[in-house]
Every structure is written in structure tokens, then in C-alpha cells.
N, C-alpha and C positions, 0 to 999 in steps of 0.2 A: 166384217165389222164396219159399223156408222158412226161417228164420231157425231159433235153436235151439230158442227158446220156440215157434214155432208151432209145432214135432214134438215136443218132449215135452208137447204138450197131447195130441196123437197116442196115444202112447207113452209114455206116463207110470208104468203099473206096469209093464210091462216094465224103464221104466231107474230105477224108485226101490227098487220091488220093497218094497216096507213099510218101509224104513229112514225113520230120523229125521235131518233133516236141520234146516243154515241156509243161509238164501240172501245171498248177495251183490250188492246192487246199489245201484241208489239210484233215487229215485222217479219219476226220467224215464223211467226202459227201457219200453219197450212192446213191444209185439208187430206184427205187420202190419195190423192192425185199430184200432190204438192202444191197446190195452188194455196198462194198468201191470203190470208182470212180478210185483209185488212182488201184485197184485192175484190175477192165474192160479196162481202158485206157491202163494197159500195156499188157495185153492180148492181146487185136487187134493191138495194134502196136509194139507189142517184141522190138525188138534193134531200129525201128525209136524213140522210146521213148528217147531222151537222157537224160535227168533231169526232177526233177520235185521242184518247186520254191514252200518254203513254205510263209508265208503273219504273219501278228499278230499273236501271242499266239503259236509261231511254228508248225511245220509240225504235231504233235502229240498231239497238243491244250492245252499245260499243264502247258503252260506261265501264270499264272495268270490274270497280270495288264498291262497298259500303260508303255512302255522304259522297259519292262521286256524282251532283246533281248535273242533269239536264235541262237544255231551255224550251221550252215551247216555239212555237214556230210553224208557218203557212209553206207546205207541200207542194208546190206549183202542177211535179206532176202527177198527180193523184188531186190535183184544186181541192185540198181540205186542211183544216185547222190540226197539228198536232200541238194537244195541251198536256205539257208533263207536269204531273204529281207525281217527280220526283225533283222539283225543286225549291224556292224560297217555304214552300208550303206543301205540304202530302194530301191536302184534303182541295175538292174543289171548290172555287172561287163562284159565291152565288151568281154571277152573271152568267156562267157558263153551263147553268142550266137552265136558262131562259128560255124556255118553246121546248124544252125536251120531254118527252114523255117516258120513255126507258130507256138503260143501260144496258147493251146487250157486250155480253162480256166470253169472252175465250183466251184464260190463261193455261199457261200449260204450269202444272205443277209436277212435282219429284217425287212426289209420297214419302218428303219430310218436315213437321213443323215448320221450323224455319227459313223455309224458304218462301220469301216475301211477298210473293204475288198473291194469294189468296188471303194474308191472313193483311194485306194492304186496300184487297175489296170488303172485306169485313170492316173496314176503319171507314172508307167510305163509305157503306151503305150505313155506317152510325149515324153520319154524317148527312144524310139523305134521307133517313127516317121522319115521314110523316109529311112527306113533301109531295107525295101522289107522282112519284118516278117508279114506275117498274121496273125489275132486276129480270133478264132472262139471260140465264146460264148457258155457253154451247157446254155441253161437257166433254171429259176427256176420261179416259180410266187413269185410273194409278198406276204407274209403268211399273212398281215394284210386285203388284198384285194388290189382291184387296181384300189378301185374309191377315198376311203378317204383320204384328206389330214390333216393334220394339222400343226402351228407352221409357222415362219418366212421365208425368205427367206434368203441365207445371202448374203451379200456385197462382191465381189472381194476382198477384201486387208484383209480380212477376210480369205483367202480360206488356207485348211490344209492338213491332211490326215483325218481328220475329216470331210470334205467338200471341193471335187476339183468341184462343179457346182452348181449354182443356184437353187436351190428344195428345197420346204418345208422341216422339219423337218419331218413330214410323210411325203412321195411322193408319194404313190399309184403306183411307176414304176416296172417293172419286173429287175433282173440283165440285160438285153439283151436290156432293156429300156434302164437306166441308161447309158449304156457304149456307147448306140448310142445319145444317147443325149448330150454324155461328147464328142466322135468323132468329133461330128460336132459341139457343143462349142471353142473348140480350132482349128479347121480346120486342125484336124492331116492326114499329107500323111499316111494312113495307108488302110489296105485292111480288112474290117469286114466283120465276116459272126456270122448268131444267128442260132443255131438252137434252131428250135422253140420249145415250151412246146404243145401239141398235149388235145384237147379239155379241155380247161380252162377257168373258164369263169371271169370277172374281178370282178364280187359281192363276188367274193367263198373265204372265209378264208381259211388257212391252211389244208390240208389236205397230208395225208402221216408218214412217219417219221421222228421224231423228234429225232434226235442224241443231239450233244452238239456241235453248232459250237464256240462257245466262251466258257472258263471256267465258265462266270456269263453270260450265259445264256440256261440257262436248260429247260425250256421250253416254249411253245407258251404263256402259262399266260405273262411270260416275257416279252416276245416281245411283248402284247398288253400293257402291260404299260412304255415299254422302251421312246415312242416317247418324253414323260417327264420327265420321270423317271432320264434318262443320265442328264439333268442338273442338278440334286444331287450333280455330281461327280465335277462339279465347285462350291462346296461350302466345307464346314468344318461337314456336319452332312454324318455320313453314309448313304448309299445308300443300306445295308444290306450284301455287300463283308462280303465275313467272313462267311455267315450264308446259309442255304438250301432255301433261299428266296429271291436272289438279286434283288436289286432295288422295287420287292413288298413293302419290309421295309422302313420305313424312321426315322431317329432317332439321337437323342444325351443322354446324360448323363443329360445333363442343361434341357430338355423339359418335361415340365408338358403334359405329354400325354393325360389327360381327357379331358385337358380342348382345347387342340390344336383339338381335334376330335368333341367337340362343337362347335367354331370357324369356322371350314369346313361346319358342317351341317348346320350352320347359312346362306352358299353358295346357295344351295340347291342344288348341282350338279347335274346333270346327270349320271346316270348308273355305278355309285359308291356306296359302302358303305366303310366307316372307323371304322378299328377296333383298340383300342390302347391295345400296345402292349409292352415288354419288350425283349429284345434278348441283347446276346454278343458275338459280334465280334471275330472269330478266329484270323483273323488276317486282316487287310490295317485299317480302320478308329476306332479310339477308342477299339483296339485291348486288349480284356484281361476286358473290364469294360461292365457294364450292361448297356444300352443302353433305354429310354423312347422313344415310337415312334409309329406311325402306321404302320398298314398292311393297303395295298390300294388294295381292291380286288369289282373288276369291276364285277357290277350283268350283266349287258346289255353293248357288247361289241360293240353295232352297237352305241348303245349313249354314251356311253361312251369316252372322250375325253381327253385324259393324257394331252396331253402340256399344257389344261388351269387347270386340275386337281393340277400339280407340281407344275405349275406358283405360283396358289393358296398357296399351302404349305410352298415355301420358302418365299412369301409372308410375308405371317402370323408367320412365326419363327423371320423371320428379323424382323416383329413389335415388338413381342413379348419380344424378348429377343437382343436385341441392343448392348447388351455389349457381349455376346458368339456367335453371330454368325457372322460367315465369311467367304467373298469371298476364296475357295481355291489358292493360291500362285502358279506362275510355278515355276520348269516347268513341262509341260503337254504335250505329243507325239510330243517332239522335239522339242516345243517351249519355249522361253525362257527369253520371254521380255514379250507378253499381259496374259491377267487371261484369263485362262481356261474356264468360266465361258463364256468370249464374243469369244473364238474359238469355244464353244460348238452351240454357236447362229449364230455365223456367223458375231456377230456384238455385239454393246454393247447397243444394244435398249432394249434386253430383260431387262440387269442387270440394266441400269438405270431408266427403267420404275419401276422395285421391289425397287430399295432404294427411290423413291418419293413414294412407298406405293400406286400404281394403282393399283383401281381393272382388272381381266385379261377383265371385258365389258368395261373397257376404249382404252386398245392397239386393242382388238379386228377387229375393222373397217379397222389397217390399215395393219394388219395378211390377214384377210381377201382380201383385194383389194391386194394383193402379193400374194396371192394364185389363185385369177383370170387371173390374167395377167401371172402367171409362166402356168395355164393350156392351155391359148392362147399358149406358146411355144411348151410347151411340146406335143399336140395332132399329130405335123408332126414328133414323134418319137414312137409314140404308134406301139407295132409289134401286138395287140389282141384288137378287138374290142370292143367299146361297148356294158356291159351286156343288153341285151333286157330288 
């Protein structure tokens, strides 16, 4: 398998053609060799290279959390401009596209909504529409695959850096997907190009290296229970920040761990087992206290399904214990007026289906019938066909 970056090492005057360009990424991306993207990209284009835009968790990923902004800053060794849009401002500063003619962009994403790096080149490119800046994509597969979805859809008035388009909480899309599906949701004057990922097939989970594109997320376990996991972070229990486990963990001080791991099994879930556990927080939630909680460690990743797994959990805390648990408060990546909780959904169906205490087979039908109708949309954006 080719990734984007290893064909435009290929291909590279063919798809830059002498234009001046900036790259988008941050300093995990590699290639299939391991080599830093931010490394190959100014190789083949020395001085066209004029900056490079760093996104969340800054250029060097070492930002933590959410509104934990980065500063921009000249690179000595690498003699180049890092400019983060991830600080006073998310959108870039018209000087700093002066002489550019495209954005060439390689993020790694999770294959979950809310994970900020694509749906924050979606903000951008609004942002750049009609300015005669071309976008080329490296792309990346979806480490989850690229046929499962799961989770909600969410609402327009809902939409954030969390979610600038309509797509499941898992979406099964490629980066290359995504950004042409967000193109043509908003009908931006803009000029796309993808290079494509080179024999990939849409059933195939992850394969390659795993760096750290986020601080809390370390590796592919992660990302397989991120799709529900991230709704953690709109409530008051840890989500395992702090610990060598993020978002695996789930926990408080107030939860009787035995007996919440009884509870679940009562479910019968799929392709899970819970294990209750104890940890504590270096530091963001209940920083410094011992924490009662589970490890969520998925035996069968194909049945396996987080969004109803997590549903489940905060579910069953909020019955449980009524008087300690709660909605996390904003604000939350720049918002400042709704919970967290219903930017993470897209909507606030999730959180008031959990405080009536529905099981996740009651919301089910209408998850479902919104993941049908988003696959109708979505198939006239597919760049990989379907797995045989």
C-alpha cells in the first residue's frame, strides 16, 4: 500500500507543477518508511515551500487539550515559518497567503467526526474559497476501515470544529473523502485534487505506523474505541487523560466499579469485555485522586461497536448515581453558550435520550435510518471502491 505522501514523492512535478505552496500537518505524519511528511515535502520543493500551518495540539503535538492554543514561530532547523491556526485565530491571516498558490495538506485522521483536523481544513478552505488557492490532499485510509459506521448524524446548527458535515460519528471515509464531501456540501469555489492512496482495500483496518497524531491518542486500540469513547469528554467522569490508557478508561471517584461492570454484562454486548479498574489521573479530570472505573478492551473489533458501548455507560452512571454525575459545562473548542456533550453529537438527541434512561435498542432505528440515508449521499464522494 501508497499512501499520498509516498506518490507524490513519485509524482511530485507532475502534481505541484512549480507552484508555491504550504503544507499542512504536524510533525508525526510520516510516510511508509517513517520519514516525517513535513521532512519529504520540503525536500522536493526547497524555497516553493513557504510555510507550513500547524492545526490542534501544535506543530510538535504537545498541546495537550481542547483551547490549549499554540504560537507560531520560525524553525531554524528546518529554515521555515510554523504558523499555528490553532491560536488567537483558527482561520488564516490574509498575508500569509500572499504568493501561495496551493495548500497541500496531509492529516491523519481517526475515522471519527470529531476529531478536529479535517473538519478544521473544512473551516479553512471556507475560508479560502474563491481566492484561486488550490487544495491537494495526500491521503490516508481510515484506520477503522471504510465500510463501518456508527453513531448519529448531526444537525446544521450544531456544526463546529468538531463537525463542519453531516457524517456518522464513525464515517468509514478516507481524509480525501471527507474534504470532497465537505467541498461539495458547501459549494466552495475551490480547485481539489486527492492523491490517491495506491492498493487499499475499504475492509482493511489499519495497517502501517502508528506515531501519536494527538497527545491522547496513542494508538490504534484508541482509535477503535474513540467513536464513543469522545462522548466521555462531555460529561464529568474521566475519560483516562492523565493516564497511558486514554479514553480505554472510564471512571470517577463516586463509581462503584464492580458493580457498573455487572450492569454492562447484564447488556450482553458485542465484542467487548469490561474490566473494573482503578487509576489516577496525572492531570485534566479528577487530577491527583484514585479514580473507580473500567478498562473497555474490545475482544472482536469487527463487532465490536463503541458509540452503543459508551451510550451504555454513561447511561448506566447517570442512573446510577444522579446526584454526581454531570453534563460537562462550556466551554469546549471555542464554544461558549451549548454543552459540550450536544457539540460532541451534533445535536442534543444523544444527551436527552441518556437522561430519559433509553436503552441505546430504543434510539437505535432512528441512528440507523441516518446512517442509511447519509450512505445514499455519501457514495457520489467515494475516491475507492467497494471491498469485493
Amino acid at each position: 500500500m501508497k499512501l499520498g505522501i509516498d506518490v507524490i514523492k513519485e509524482e511530485y512535478e507532475k502534481i505541484l507543477k512549480k507552484r508555491n505552496i504550504v503544507l499542512i500537518t504536524g510533525s508525526s505524519n510520516v510516510d511508509s518508511a517513517g520519514i516525517p511528511v513535513y521532512q519529504t515535502i520540503k525536500k522536493l520543493a526547497g524555497k516553493q515551500l513557504k510555510a507550513i500551518w500547524s492545526l490542534q495540539h501544535g506543530f510538535f503535538i504537545d498541546k495537550q487539550d481542547n483551547m490549549i492554543l499554540s504560537d507560531s514561530f520560525y524553525w531554524k532547523e528546518l529554515d521555515i515559518d510554523i504558523k499555528s491556526l490553532y491560536a488567537e485565530s483558527i482561520l488564516p491571516k490574509p498575508i500569509w497567503t500572499e504568493g501561495v498558490d496551493a495548500l497541500v495538506i496531509d492529516v491523519f485522521d481517526v475515522g471519527t467526526r470529531v476529531y478536529t483536523f479535517v473538519n478544521h481544513v473544512l473551516m479553512i478552505m471556507k475560508a479560502l474559497a474563491g481566492k484561486n488557492i488550490d487544495i491537494i490532499i495526500l491521503d490516508r485510509p481510515n484506520p477503522l476501515n471504510g465500510i463501518d459506521c456508527e453513531g448519529n448524524v448531526p444537525d446544521e446548527k450544531h456544526f463546529s470544529i468538531v463537525g463542519q458535515i453531516p457524517i456518522p460519528m464513525r464515517h468509514s471515509l478516507t481524509t480525501g473523502e471527507s474534504i470532497s464531501f465537505g467541498l461539495n456540501y458547501y459549494a466552495l469555489d475551490l480547485q481539489l485534487e486527492v492523491v490517491l492512496v495506491k492498493n487499499w482495500q475499504r475492509n482493511q483496518w489499519f495497517k502501517g505506523i502508528w506515531t501519536v497524531p494527538s497527545p491522547n491518542m496513542p494508538s490504534l486500540n484508541t482509535a477503535v474505541v474513540y467513536p464513543g469513547a469522545v462522548m466521555i469528554e462531555g460529561t464529568n467522569l474521566s475519560e483516562g487523560r492523565g493516564t497511558t490508557r486514554p479514553f480505554e478508561l472510564v471512571g470517577a471517584p463516586f463509581i462503584n466499579n464492580h458493580r457498573l461492570v455487572k450492569e454492562l454484562e447484564r447488556l450482553h454486548l458485542k465484542g467487548v469485555k469490561f474490566i473494573p479498574v482503578f487509576f489516577k489521573p496525572e492531570f485534566s479530570k479528577f487530577h491527583g485522586e484514585v479514580c473507580r472505573g473500567v478498562l473497555v478492551h474490545p475482544e472482536n473489533r469487527d463487532k465490536f461497536k463503541s458509540f452503543q458501548v459508551y451510550y451504555e455507560i454513561i447511561r448506566l452512571i447517570a442512573r446510577l448515581y444522579p446526584g454526581e454525575f454531570k453534563w460537562k459545562q462550556p466551554p469546549y473548542e471555542f464554544e461558549y453558550k451549548r454543552l459540550p456533550i450536544d457539540m460532541i453529537c451534533g445535536s442534543d438527541f444523544i444527551r436527552s435520550s441518556i437522561e430519559k434512561d433509553k436503552k441505546f435498542g430504543e434510539i437505535k432505528p432512528v441512528i440507523d435510518r441516518e446512517i442509511r440515508e447519509y450512505r445514499e449521499k455519501a457514495v457520489d464522494y467515494l475516491l475507492y471502491p467497494p471491498s469485493l
